[in-house]
Structures are given as C-alpha cells and as structure tokens.
N, C-alpha and C positions, 0 to 999 in steps of 0.2 A: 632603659635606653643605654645603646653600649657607650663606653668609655674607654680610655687608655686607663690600666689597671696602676700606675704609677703615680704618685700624690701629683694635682692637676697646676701640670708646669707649662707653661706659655712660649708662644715665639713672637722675637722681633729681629726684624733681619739688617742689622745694621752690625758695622766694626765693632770690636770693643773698645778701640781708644776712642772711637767719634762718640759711644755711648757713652763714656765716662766723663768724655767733654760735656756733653750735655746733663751730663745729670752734678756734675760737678758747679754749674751754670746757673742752677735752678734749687739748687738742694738748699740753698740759707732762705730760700723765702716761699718756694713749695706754691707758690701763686700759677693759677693756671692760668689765665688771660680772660678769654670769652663768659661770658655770664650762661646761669643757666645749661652746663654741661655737664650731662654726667658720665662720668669716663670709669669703663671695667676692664679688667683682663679676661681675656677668653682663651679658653688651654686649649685650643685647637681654630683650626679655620675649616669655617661650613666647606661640604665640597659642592652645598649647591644650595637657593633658596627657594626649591619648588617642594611644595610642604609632602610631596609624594616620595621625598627623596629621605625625609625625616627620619631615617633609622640611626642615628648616632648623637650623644648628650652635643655635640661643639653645634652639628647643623640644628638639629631642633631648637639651641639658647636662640643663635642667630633669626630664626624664622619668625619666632613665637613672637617677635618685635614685630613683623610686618603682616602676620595671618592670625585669624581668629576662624574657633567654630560655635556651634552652638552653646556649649557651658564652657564653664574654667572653674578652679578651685579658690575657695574662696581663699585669701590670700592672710590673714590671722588666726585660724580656726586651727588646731589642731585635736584629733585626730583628724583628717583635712576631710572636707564637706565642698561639693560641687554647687554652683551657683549659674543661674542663666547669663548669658551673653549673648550671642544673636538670638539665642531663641528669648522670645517673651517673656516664658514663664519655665520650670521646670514640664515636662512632657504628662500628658494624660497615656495612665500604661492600663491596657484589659485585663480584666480579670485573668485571664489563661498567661498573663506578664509576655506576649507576646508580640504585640500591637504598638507602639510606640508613634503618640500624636505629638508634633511640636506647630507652636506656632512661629514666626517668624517676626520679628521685631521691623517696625517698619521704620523708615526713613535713615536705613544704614547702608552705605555705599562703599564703594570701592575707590579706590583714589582711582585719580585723572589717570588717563590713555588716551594715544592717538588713538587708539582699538577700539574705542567707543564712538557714539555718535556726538560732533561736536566734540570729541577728546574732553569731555568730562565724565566721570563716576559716574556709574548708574546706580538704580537701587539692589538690595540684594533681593532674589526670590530663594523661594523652597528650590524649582529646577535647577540652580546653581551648588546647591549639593547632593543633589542627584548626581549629578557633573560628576562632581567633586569626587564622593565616597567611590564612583564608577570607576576613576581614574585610578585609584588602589587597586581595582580587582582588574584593569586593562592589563593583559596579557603581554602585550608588543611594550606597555614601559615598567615592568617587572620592579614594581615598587615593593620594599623590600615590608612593609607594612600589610601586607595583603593577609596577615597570619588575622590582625584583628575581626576581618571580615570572613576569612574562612569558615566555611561549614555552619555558619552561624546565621545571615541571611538566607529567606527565601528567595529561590530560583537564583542566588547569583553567581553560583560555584558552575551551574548549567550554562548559563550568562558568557561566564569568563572561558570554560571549553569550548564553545560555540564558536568563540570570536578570537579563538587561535588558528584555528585555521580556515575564517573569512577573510576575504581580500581585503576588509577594513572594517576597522570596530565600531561599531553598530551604537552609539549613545541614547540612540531617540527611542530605539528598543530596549528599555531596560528592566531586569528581573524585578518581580512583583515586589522584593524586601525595601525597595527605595520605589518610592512612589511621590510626585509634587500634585496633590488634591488642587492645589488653587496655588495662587501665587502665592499668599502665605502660610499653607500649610504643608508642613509636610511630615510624612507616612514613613515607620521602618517597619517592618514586619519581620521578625526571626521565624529560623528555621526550631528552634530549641529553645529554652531559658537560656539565656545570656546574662549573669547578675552583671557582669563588667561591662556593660554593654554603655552607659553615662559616661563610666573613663575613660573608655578608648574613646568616646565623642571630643573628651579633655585633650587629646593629645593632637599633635599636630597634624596628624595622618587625617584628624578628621577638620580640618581647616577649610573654610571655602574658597572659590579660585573661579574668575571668572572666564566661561569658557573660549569666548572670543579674542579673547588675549592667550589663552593658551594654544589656542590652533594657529593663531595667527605666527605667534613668536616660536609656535614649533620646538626642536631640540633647547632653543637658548632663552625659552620660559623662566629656566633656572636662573639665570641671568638677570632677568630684567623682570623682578616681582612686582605684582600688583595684588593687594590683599585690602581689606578692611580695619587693620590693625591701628593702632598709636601714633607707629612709627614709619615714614616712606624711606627708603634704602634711598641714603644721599651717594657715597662711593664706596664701593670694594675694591680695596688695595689687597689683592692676595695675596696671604701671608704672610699679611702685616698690619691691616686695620679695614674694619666695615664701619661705617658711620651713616646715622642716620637723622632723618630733622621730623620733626613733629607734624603728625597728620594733623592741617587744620579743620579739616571736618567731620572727626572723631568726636560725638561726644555722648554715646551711649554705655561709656563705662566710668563709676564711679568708685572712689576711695572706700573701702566699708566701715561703716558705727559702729560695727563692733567688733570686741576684742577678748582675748580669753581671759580669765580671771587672774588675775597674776600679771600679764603684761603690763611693763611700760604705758602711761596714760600717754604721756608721747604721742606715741605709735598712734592712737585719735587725731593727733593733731589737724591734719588736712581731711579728717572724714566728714563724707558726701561732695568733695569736688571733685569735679571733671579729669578723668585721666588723658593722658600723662601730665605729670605736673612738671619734666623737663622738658625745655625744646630741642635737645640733642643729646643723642646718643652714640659715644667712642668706644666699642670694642677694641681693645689693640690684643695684639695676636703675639702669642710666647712661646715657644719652644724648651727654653730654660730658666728655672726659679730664680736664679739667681740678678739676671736683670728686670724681670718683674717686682722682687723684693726693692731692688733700687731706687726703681719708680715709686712704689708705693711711699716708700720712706722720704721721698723729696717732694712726695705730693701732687705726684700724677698722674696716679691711680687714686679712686675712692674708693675701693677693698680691695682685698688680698686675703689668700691662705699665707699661714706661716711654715716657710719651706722648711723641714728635716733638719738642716745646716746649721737655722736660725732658731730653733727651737729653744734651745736653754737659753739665748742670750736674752728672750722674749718674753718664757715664762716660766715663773717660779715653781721647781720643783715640788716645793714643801707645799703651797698652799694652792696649787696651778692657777693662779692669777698670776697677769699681769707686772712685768716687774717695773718698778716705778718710772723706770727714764721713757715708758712708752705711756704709762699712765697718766703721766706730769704735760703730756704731750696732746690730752683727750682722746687718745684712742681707744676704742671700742674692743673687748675679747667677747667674740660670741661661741660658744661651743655647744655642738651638736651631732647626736648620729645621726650617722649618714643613711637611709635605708637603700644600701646596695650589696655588693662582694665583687670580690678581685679576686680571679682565677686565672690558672693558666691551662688552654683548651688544648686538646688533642684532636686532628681531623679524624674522623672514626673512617672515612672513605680512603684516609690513605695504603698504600699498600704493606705497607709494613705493618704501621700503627694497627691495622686493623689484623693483622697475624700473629702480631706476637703477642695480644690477649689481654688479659683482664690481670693479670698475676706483674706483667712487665708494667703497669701503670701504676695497680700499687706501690710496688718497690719504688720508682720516681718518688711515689708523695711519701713515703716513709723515709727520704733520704733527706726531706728538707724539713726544718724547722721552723715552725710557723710563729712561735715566740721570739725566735731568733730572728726571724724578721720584724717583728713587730716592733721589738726595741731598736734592731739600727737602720731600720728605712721609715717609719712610721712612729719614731717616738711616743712607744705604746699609745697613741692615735686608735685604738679597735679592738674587738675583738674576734679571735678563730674563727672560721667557716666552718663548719660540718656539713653544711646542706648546703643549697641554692639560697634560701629563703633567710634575711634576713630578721632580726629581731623589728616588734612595734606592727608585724604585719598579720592577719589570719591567715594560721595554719605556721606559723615558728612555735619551735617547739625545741628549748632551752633544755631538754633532758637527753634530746636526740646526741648520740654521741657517734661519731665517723669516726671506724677502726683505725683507720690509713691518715687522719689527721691528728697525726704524734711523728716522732724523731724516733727510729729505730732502725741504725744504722745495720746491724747482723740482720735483722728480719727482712730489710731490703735487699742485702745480698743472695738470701737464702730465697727472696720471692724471684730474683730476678735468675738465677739458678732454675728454678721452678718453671718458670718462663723458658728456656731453652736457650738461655742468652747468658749461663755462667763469668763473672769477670765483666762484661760486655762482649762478646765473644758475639759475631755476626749483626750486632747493632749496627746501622749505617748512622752516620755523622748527622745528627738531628739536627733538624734547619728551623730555628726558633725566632720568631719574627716578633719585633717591638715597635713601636712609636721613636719619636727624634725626645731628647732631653740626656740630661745627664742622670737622673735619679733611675729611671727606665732601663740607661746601660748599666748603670752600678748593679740593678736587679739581678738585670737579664747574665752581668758576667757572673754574682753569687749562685745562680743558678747551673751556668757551667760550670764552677769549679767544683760543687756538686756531684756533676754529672763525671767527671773526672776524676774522683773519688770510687765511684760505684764501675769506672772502665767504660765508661760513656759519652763521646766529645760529640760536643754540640757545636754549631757555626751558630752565631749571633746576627741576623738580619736589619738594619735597620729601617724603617718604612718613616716617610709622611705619614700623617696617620691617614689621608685617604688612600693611599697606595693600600694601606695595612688592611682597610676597611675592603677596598678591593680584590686583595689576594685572597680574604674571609671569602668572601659573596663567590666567588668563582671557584673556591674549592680547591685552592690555587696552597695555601698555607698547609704547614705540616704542625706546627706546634707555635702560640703565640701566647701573650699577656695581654689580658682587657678586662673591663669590671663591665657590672650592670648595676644600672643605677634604676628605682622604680617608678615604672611611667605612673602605676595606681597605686593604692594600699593593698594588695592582696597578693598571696603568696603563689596563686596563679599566672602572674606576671612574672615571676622566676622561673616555675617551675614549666612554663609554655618555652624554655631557653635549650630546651631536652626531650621535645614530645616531636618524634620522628617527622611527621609532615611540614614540621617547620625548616624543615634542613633548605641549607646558604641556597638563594639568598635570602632566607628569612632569617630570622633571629636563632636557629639552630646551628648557627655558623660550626661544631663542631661534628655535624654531621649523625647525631647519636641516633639510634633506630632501635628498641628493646620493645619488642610486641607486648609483654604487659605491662611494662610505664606507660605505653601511649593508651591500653585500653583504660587502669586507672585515672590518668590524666583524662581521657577525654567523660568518664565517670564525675570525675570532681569538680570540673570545669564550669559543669552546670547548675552545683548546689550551692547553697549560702554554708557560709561559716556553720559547724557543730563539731559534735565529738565524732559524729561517721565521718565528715568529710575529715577532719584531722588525723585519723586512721590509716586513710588512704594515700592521705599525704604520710603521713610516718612510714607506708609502704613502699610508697616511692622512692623516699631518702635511703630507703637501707639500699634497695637496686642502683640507685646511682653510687654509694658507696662501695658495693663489688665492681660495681662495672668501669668507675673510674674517669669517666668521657671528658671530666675534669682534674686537675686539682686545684681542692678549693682554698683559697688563701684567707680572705680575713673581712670584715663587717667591719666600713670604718669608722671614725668619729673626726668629723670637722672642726678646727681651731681656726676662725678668721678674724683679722681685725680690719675695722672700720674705722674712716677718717673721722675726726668731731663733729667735722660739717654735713656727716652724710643722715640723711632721718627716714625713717621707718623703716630700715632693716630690722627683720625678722629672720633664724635661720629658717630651712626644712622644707623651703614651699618645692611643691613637685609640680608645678604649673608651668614649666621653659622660663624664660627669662625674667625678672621680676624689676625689668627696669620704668616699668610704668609707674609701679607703684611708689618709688624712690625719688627724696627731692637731697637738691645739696642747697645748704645756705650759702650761696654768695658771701656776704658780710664775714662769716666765719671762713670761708675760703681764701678769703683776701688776707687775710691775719698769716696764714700760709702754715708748715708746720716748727711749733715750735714748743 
C-alpha cells in the first residue's frame, strides 16, 4: 500500500501560537476529558472512504474502521495467519485450487440508511460481494485496485471490456469468477492458481458495500460510508480529524486467545470479548512531526512514531532503550521492521525520462548515499534497499546486491557522460514532487543539492498527498518520493509495483514496461514459495537493477511509543487499522502524563 516515503509525519491545521496555547494548557495533566476514547495520529487524510478507492496506507487505515470483507489477519500471530470474518469459516478450495467456496456468516448487517427499507441495516448476502468485488473491475469508476483481480478471475477481464463500451455497466450479468449460489454462499472461480488469492480477500479492495446505498448516493458514496465494520464515521473534518462512535450492532468479532509464545500475557487480557472494546475513535490528521510530537507528550495522542529531531533526546544510544525521563513516565518503546521500501520513482512514459535511458538513472542513484541518509533522516531506523522486496517476506534474498545502490560519485559522472548528458548538459530542470511536511522537504532539498553537484537542478514540487497520489494515477508526475508498505506477506506484492499491465492507475505508478520482467512476473505469480520461484525472482531483481525505474532507498525499522494507559498494542499487524483491538484505561488516563 503506497505511502509518503518520509518518516510518517501528520497534519493539523491550526496557528502555531494558538497550538502552543493549547498544548501549553493541557501538558501538566495530559487528562483527556471523555471516557473511553481512543485517539491516533494519522500521517495523512483518506481522499475518500469508498473502500474502491483503497489504494494508499492514509485511505485504507481510515476505511478499515468502517468496512470489512471475508477474512482479516489474525491480529497476534506472527508470521501473520488469516482468520474468518464475514465468512463462516475459512473457504472449501478444489482440488485443481481453483474453486473457492465461502460461506457467509449470518445475522451481520450493515448499519442503518435511509437506503434501506425502514432505514435500518439489513443483513449481509453472498450477492453483496458480488457487488462489491464487481465494483473493482467497473471500468467507468477506475479503481485503482483492479491489478488484484486482474487476469486471475474467470470471465471478468471479458466482463470488464464488455462494459467499457456499454451504455451502462451491466451488474446483474456478471463473469462466472464471482458467482452468489444462494444467499449464503458464495463462489470464486480463477482463471490460474492464484496463491495470494486469501490476501487480497484481506485488504480493503475486497470489503463489502452495500449496493443500494452505492447507487443511490452515487459519486459521494465516498462520503457518506456505510459498511459492517466496528466503527460508524461520526464527522470528517478534512484535513484535520475523522472520528468515529461504535457500531452498536457489531458483534461478530472477537479479541483472540491466543498469542505467540514470548508475548506479553497482557495482551490476553480482554481475550474472547466482543470487539471494539472503545466507543470512539479520533484520528487527528498531521502534516508536521513536530506538533504531533507535542500532543503526544501532553497526552493527547495514545501513540506516536518518534520523529528524527526527537530521537536521541528519547532513546539511548548505548543500549537503544528508553531513556529514563520517558520511562519514569510509563511509556511504552516498541520496535519493529517495517515490511516496506522507500523509493524514489521515475515515470518511465515521460518524454525525456524515457530517452535518456538506463545509464542516466543509474548515475542519479550512484550520486546519492543511502547510509548517509540513513543516519541523518532516519536515525539508522533501516536497512538499504537493493530490490523491491523487503526482508521477513518469500522470495528476499539478503545476498542479492544492487550495483547502483552505493555512493560513487566519478562513476556517476562517467554514467551520466555515457548517457549523452556530460556535466548535465541537455537535462531539463527535473520536476520532483513530495508530500507536505518538513522531513519530506529536508529530503527532497538533499536530493537537489545532489542533483547540483552531478549539473542537474531539480525544481522541488510540493503536493497534498492526494494531489501527489493524483498526478501518480494520471501520469501526470515526472519524478517523486513514496514507500510501499505490504498489503500481504509475499514478495509478489512488491514486485506486481513493476510488472507492465499494472501501469497508473494501478500500483505501477512509475509506468515500467520490460517484456521479460512482466513474462517472469507473470511465471512467479502463480507458484508457491521454492528455490525455482526464488530464481526467478533473483532474475527480476537484477533487470530492475539495470533498468533503474526506481531508485531504491531503504527497508525501514519502526520506534514508537505508547501511552501507559494504552493496552494491547502489538507492532507489525498488516490488517489497516488496529483500532478495534486497542483499549485505553480510563483510571490510568486520568492520572494524566506524568
């Protein structure tokens, strides 16, 4: 899922003297008021909550509070294991692993609409993800999620040509790969093996959505969600807070019993009740660390990353714990890799970019220093990229070494020579687009001065991150910063970030097209973990290493702390938001921070 490739910094859209009022106001007692609230930052704002729209980390955290699909990961378990959710049970798969039966969990509804009959919930059926899954491959709302179902159902790739150029798309007809047997069963059928075929069920693209509220409500769907989840969207203040109050007739999901060996006995504590165990939910929305950090520290936020700035005053070098004026305080240090990478992408369709070759891109990533980032943006927080695919997933492969991911300043000059662009000589002024923050520009200007070195000036762009997510999707960007973070465990979920048919607005946003990565790729796609699929993926990585579509920055490692009052954080979970499973103590809250 993409991300801003910049350590994950927040907005709140207020002064900074009125900010400083307020947190000057609040900071000796850190008391939040309301009971039973649990309040997060979120490093961006959804640009929509129509689970079709799910192709970036900010919208999908947002969503995954108000939409559910068939399974979710189970929320303790690592290496993470998929669990039923609307469906019953896990699925009955045929022998030929082609067939995929689920049944439907009965008596789980949708919250209230006027859309419905009597403006109450209805129940959910199997046709309602028909709907649903349909709505990805609808053609007229070009959801950016459509890679998951590509070429992978039967009849729906037919389905989706069909009904691009009918006068309207056709639901009631739909390709054989989704099929509702009865009202609680329902039927996938692939076109191929599909092993990923459970995760992408996981993520939000595969969400249900009830269809008379979508047609009704039309383009501002996104707007006014109605899903099966936790949580019902109380108000969206854009740009600055979504909040949400507790679905009260949620109550087909449970805390889980179990927990890995080693974990916190804690983290049991509330297992087998009813989720959510808060009755609100406060997103507040940040642009810059540094007043996130504030809030945290006065107590009104219940987690937080530890911003770049804050680092050493946080945690101790010597033994990377905690240094006591935060420990004295109960605060939580949790650390974790992160399974993603932060790159910065190149449109392969632009006109230059795509002319001046493979030899002009290397020289870029040979000019910049990947450790030297690591220590002064990321307080060695990670390690180097060489590939797409981070470590902890199948198919990483810690031996793979990327020529072009080193510092060598002469050899970049000498590639970029090579290139036909001596000095920078004919280079046009690269238009590099970022996110809003401060850490983002500090990047994006090291990156210039960089580029100014090697005779190469860049203009620095700065976007919303929907605007940024927008000029992606339309092909509209020439060079920008963003991470991917992983929807599943497997390294086919990266490396589908490079395989030609995915190009903007899918997840190919860099536009790359190399005829045998895509024919590997689509080779691999369809096997389970071994040493042949590993191969193939090692063949991959070298291709995208000449060819360059990226340069790859860095696998990072999470440092967050947690308030005392906040209980069952876990890091790592790759399931969208994890606020269901999170309680705060009150009692301990009120104590405030101290």
């Amino acid at each position: 899922m993409s991300s801003i490739s910049f350590p994950k910094t927040t907005r709140y859209l207020m002064g900074l003297a009125l900010f400083l009022g307020l947190v000057s106001m609040s900071a000796c007692t850190g008391k939040a008021g309301a009971k039973g609230v649990l309040k997060m930052p979120a490093a961006a704002d959804a640009k929509s909550l129509d689970p079709a729209m799910a192709d970036d980390l900010y919208t999908n955290e947002a969503i995954s509070l108000i939409y559910e699909g068939l399974v979710e990961y189970e929320y303790l378990k690592r290496p993470h294991q998929l669990r039923p959710l609307i469906a019953e049970a896990m699925p009955t798969v045929s022998k030929d692993g082609l067939v995929y039966t689920f049944k439907i969990k009965k008596g789980v509804k949708f919250t209230d609409s006027a859309h419905f009959a009597g403006g109450k919930g209805r129940e959910v059926v199997a046709k309602d993800f028909v709907f649903s899954f349909l709505r990805i491959a609808d053609p007229t709302i070009n959801s950016g999620g459509f890679w998951i179902f590509d070429g992978k159902i039967k009849g729906l790739n037919d389905w989706r040509e069909k009904n691009k150029t009918a006068a309207s798309v056709d639901y009631d007809n739909g390709p054989e790969g989704f099929k509702a047997l009865d009202d609680s069963t329902l039927q996938i059928t692939l076109a191929n093996p599909y092993p990923q075929l459970l995760f992408v069920l996981a993520m939000s693209y595969g969400a249900v959505v009830p269809r008379e509220v979508v047609e009704k409500e039309g383009k501002d769907f996104g707007n006014k969600p109605v899903g099966t989840g936790p949580y019902i969207l109380e108000r969206w203040m854009r740009g600055s807070k979504i909040t949400y109050v507790k679905n009260p007739g949620y109550a087909h999901s449970s805390f889980p019993t179990e927990a890995e060996e080693g974990d916190d006995k804690a983290l049991l504590a509330d297992s087998g009740k009813t989720l959510p165990l808060m009755e609100r939910v406060e997103l507040s929305i940040f642009t810059e660390s540094q007043p996130l950090w504030l809030n945290f520290l006065s107590g009104q936020l219940d987690r937080a990353g530890i911003p770049k700035d804050n680092f050493a005053s946080v945690i101790d070098s010597g033994s990377n714990n905690l240094k006591k004026e935060f420990a004295d305080k109960g605060m939580i240090l949790t650390i974790a890799p992160s399974p993603d990478v932060t790159y910065t992408a190149f449109n392969m369709l632009d006109p230059f970019i795509k002319k001046a070759g493979p030899k002009f891109r290397q020289a870029i990533a040979l000019s910049g220093d990947t450790k030297d980032t690591l220590k002064v943006f990321y307080n060695n927080r990670g390690i180097p990229a060489h590939s797409p695919v981070p470590p902890g997933l199948a198919g990483y492969d810690e031996n793979f070494i990327n020529p072009y991911q080193r510092y060598d300043f002469e050899m970049a000059k000498k590639l970029l020579a090579e290139s036909g662009h001596p000095g920078g000589k004919g280079v046009p002024v690269l238009q590099y687009e970022i996110g809003q923050g401060a850490e983002s520009r500090q990047m994006a200007e090291d990156f210039q001065r960089r580029m100014d070195k090697l005779g190469i000036k860049v203009q620095i762009n700065v976007n919303q991150f929907s605007e940024l997510l927008s000029k992606i999707d339309q092909k509209k960007a020439m060079m920008w910063g963003v991470a991917w973070g992983a929807d599943y465990p497997d390294a086919e979920n990266f490396l589908q970030l490079l395989y030609g048919p995915n190009a903007a607005p899918g997840p190919n946003g860099a536009n790359y097209n190399n005829p045998e990565y895509n024919k590997l790729f689509e080779q691999m796609r369809y096997m389970a973990d071994s040493p042949e699929r590993r191969q193939i993926i090692h063949r991959m990585m070298e291709i995208f290493a000449t060819d360059m579509p990226w340069l790859p920055g860095i696998h990072r490692v999470t440092y967050g702390l947690s308030q005392k009052w906040l209980k069952n954080y876990k890091p790592g979970y790759m399931g969208g938001h994890i606020a269901k499973f999170l309680r705060v103590d009150d009692e301990l809250k009120a104590q405030g921070v101290k």
